[in-house]
C-alpha positions as CSV (number, residue, x, y, z in Angstrom):
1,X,93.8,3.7,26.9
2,X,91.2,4.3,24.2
3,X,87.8,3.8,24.8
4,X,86.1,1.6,21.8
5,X,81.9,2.7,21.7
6,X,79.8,-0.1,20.5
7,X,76.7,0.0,19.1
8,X,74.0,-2.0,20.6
9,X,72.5,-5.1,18.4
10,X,69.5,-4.1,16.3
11,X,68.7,-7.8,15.9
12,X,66.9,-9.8,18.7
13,X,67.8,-12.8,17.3
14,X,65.9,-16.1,17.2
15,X,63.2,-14.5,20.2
16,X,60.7,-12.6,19.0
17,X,60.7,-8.5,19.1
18,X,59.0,-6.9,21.7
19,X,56.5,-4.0,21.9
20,X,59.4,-1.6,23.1
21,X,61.5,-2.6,19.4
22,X,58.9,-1.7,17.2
23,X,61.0,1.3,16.0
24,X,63.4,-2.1,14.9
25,X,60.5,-4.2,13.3
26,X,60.3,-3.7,9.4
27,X,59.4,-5.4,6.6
28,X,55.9,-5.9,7.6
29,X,53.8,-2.6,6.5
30,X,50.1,-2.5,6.8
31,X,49.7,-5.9,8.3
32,X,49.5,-4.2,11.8
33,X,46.7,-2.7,10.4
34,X,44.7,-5.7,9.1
35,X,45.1,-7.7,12.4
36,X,43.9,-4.8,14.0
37,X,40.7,-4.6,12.0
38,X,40.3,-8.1,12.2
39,X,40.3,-7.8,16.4
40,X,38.1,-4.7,16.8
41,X,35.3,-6.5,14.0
42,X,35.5,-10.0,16.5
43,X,37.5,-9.7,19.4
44,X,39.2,-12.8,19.2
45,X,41.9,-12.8,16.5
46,X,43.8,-16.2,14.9
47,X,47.7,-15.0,13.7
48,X,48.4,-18.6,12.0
49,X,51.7,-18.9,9.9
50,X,54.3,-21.3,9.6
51,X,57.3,-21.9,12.1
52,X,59.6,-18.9,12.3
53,X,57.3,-16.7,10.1
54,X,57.1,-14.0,12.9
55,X,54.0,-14.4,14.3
56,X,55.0,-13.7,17.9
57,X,56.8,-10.4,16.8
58,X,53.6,-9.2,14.5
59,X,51.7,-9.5,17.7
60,X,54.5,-7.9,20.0
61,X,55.7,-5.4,18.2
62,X,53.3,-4.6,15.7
63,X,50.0,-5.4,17.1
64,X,50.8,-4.0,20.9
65,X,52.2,-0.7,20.0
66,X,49.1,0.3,18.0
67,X,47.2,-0.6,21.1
68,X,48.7,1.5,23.5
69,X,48.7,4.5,20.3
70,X,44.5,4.5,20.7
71,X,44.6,2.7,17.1
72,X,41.5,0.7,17.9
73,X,38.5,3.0,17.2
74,X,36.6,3.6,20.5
75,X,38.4,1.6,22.4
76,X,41.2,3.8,23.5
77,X,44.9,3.4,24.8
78,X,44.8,1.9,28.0
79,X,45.1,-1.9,27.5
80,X,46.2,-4.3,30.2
81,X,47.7,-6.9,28.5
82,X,48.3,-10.9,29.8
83,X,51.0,-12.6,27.4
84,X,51.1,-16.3,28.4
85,X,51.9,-20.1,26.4
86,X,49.2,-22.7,27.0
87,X,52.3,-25.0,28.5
88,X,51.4,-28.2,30.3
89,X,48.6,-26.3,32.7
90,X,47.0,-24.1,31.1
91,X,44.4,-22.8,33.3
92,X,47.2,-22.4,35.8
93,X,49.5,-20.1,33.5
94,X,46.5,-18.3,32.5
95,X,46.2,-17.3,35.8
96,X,50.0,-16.5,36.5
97,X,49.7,-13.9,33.4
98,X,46.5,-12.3,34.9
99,X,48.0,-12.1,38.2
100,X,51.2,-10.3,36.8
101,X,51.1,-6.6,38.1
102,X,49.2,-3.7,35.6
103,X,47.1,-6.5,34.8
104,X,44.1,-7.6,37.1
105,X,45.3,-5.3,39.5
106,X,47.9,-2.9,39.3
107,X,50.4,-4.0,42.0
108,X,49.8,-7.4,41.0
109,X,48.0,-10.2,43.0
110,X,49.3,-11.8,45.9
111,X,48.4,-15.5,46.9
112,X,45.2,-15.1,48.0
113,X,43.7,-13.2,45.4
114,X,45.7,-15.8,42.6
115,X,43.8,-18.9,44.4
116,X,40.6,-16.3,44.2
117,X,41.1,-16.1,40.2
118,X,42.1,-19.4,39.4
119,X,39.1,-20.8,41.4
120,X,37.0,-18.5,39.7
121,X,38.3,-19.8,36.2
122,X,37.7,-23.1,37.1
123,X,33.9,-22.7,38.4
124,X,32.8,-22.1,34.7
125,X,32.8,-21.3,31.3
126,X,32.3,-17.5,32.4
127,X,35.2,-18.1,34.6
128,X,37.4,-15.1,32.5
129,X,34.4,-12.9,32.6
130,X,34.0,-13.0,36.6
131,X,37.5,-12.7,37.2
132,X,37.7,-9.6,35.3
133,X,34.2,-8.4,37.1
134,X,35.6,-8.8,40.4
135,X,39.0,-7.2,39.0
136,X,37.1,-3.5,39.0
137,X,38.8,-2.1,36.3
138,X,38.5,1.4,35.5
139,X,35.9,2.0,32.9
140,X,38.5,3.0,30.3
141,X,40.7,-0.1,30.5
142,X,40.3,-2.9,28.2
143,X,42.2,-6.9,28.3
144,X,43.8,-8.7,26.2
145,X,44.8,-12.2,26.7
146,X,48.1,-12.9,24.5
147,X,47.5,-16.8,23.9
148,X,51.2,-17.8,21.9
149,X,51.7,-20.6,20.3
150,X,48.2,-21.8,21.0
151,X,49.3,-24.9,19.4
152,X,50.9,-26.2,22.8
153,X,47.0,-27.2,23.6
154,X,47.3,-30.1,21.1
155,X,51.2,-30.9,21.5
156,X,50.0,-31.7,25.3
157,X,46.9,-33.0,24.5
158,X,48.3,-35.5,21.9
159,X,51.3,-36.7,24.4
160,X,48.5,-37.2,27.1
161,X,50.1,-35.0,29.5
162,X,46.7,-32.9,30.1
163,X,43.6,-34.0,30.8
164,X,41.0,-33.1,27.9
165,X,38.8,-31.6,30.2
166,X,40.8,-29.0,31.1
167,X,41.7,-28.1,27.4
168,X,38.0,-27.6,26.7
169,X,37.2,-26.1,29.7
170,X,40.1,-23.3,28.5
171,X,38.9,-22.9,25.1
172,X,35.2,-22.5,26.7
173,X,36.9,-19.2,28.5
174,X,37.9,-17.9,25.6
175,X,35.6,-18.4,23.6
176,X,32.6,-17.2,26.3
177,X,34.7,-13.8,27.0
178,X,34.7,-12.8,23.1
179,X,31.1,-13.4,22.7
180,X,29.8,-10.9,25.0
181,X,30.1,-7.4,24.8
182,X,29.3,-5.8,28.4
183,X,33.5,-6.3,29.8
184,X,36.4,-5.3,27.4
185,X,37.8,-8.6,26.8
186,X,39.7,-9.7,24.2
187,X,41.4,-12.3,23.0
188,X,45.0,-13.0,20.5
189,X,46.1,-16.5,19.8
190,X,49.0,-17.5,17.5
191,X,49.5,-20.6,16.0
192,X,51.2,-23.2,13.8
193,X,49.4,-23.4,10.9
194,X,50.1,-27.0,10.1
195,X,48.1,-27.6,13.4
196,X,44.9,-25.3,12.0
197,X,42.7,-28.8,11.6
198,X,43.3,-29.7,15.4
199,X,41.2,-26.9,16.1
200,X,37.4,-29.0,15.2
201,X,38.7,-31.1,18.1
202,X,36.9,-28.5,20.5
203,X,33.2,-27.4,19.7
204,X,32.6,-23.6,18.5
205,X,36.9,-23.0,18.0
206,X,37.0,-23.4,14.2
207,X,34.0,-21.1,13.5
208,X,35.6,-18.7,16.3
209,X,39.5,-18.9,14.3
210,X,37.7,-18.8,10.6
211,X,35.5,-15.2,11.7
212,X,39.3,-13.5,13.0
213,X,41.8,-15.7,10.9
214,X,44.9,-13.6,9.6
215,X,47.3,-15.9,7.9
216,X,50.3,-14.2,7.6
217,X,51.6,-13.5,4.0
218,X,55.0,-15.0,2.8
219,X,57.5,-11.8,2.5
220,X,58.8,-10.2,-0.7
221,X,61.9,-9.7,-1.3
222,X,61.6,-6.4,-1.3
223,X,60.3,-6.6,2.7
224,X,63.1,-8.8,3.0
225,X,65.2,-6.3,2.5
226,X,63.6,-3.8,4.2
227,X,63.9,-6.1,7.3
228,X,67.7,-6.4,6.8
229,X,68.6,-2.8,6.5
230,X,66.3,-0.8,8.7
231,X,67.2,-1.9,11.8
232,X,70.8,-1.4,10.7
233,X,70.3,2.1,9.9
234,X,68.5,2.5,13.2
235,X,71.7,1.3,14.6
236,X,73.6,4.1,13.0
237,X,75.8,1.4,10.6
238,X,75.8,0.7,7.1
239,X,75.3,-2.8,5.1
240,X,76.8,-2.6,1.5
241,X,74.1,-3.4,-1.2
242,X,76.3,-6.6,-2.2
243,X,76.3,-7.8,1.0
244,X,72.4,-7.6,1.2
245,X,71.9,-9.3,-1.7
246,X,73.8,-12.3,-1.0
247,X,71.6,-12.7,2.4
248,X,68.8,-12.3,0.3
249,X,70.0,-14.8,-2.1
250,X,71.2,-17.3,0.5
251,X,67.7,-16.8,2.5
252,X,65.8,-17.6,-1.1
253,X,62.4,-18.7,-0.4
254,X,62.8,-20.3,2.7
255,X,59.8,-18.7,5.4
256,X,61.9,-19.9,8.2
């Protein structure tokens, strides 16, 4: 019997791409650099874009992989990185993604030290700031808390399935770990942009999203098609330019 090879998928699909496909991500040149910028100048950095625009994947695979390349001036490449959605408790999942190992601690936190960190969240607005005190990190490392689809804190909030409290009290951590300067904190949110307004609900956030905003442009057709044939040529395949075009034409100016 004859062996078939197959070639794996270059496309993830409807999930976003990940920091280890960024040889796979295309059609998005130079806007890895501008959120950089934007994150070095404030530490806190807003990606806000419309559903299915590829926020997510900017961050993932563009954003991260310049990280960990020593892109950033002075800060280096070692990051330790927290990815987490806001979800129905937010403190709570914050806490799951610091506790994750190669975060807070390398071979990640057992129970005692996650009931240490959340407790130490919840005690007050410098809750992020003591937890990564008491974390000892090596002088060199730097965090970033990976906030996605930031918007979940007003889907919950509107459905009254968290108390407001809590929602502010999260912001505060945020917002409190970007301001100072003395532990490498920083902070990534990405968001709807239809929900942009919600964020004068909570005292200091719009001010905080207008200084690191980066709305992500609409695509060309041009990076369209970039985005349809590289990852293809990574495979090792072949798309006929006819065949491109009618993608193209079907996609028309739909962001989604």
């Amino acid at each position: 019997m004859t062996s078939v090879a197959t070639r794996p998928n270059p496309f993830p699909g409807l999930r976003p791409f990940e920091a280890n496909e960024d040889h796979l991500f295309f059609g998005r040149d130079g806007q890895s650099d501008e959120i950089l910028g934007r994150l070095r100048r404030n530490r806190f950095l807003a990606v806000v874009g419309t559903s299915g625009s590829g926020k997510s994947s900017l961050i993932r695979a563009g954003l991260l992989p310049s990280l960990y390349g020593g892109l950033m001036t002075k800060a280096g490449s070692n990051w330790r990185i927290a990815i987490f959605r806001p979800g129905n408790d937010t403190i709570r999942n914050l806490t799951s993604a610091l506790s994750a190992p190669g975060v807070l601690r390398r071979d990640g936190a057992d129970a005692l030290h996650t009931i240490f960190t959340e407790t130490t969240l919840r005690r007050s607005a410098l809750g992020l700031i003591d937890a990564t005190r008491h974390a000892r990190m090596p002088a060199e490392d730097n965090l970033l808390i990976v906030v996605d689809q930031f918007e979940e804190l007003f889907r919950f909030r509107r459905t009254g399935s968290r108390p407001d409290d809590e929602a502010a009290a999260f912001v505060k951590l945020l917002l409190e770990a970007t301001r100072q300067t003395e532990v490498p904190i920083y902070v990534v949110i990405t968001m709807r942009s239809d929900f942009i307004g919600d964020c004068a609900r909570f005292r200091d956030l719009p001010e905080t999203v207008n200084a690191g905003l980066y709305l992500i442009p609409r695509m060309t057709r041009d990076q369209r098609r970039e985005a349809i044939t590289g990852p293809i040529a990574v495979g090792g395949a072949q798309i006929t330019p006819r065949l491109v075009n009618r993608l193209l034409n079907d996609v028309g100016d739909s962001p989604d």
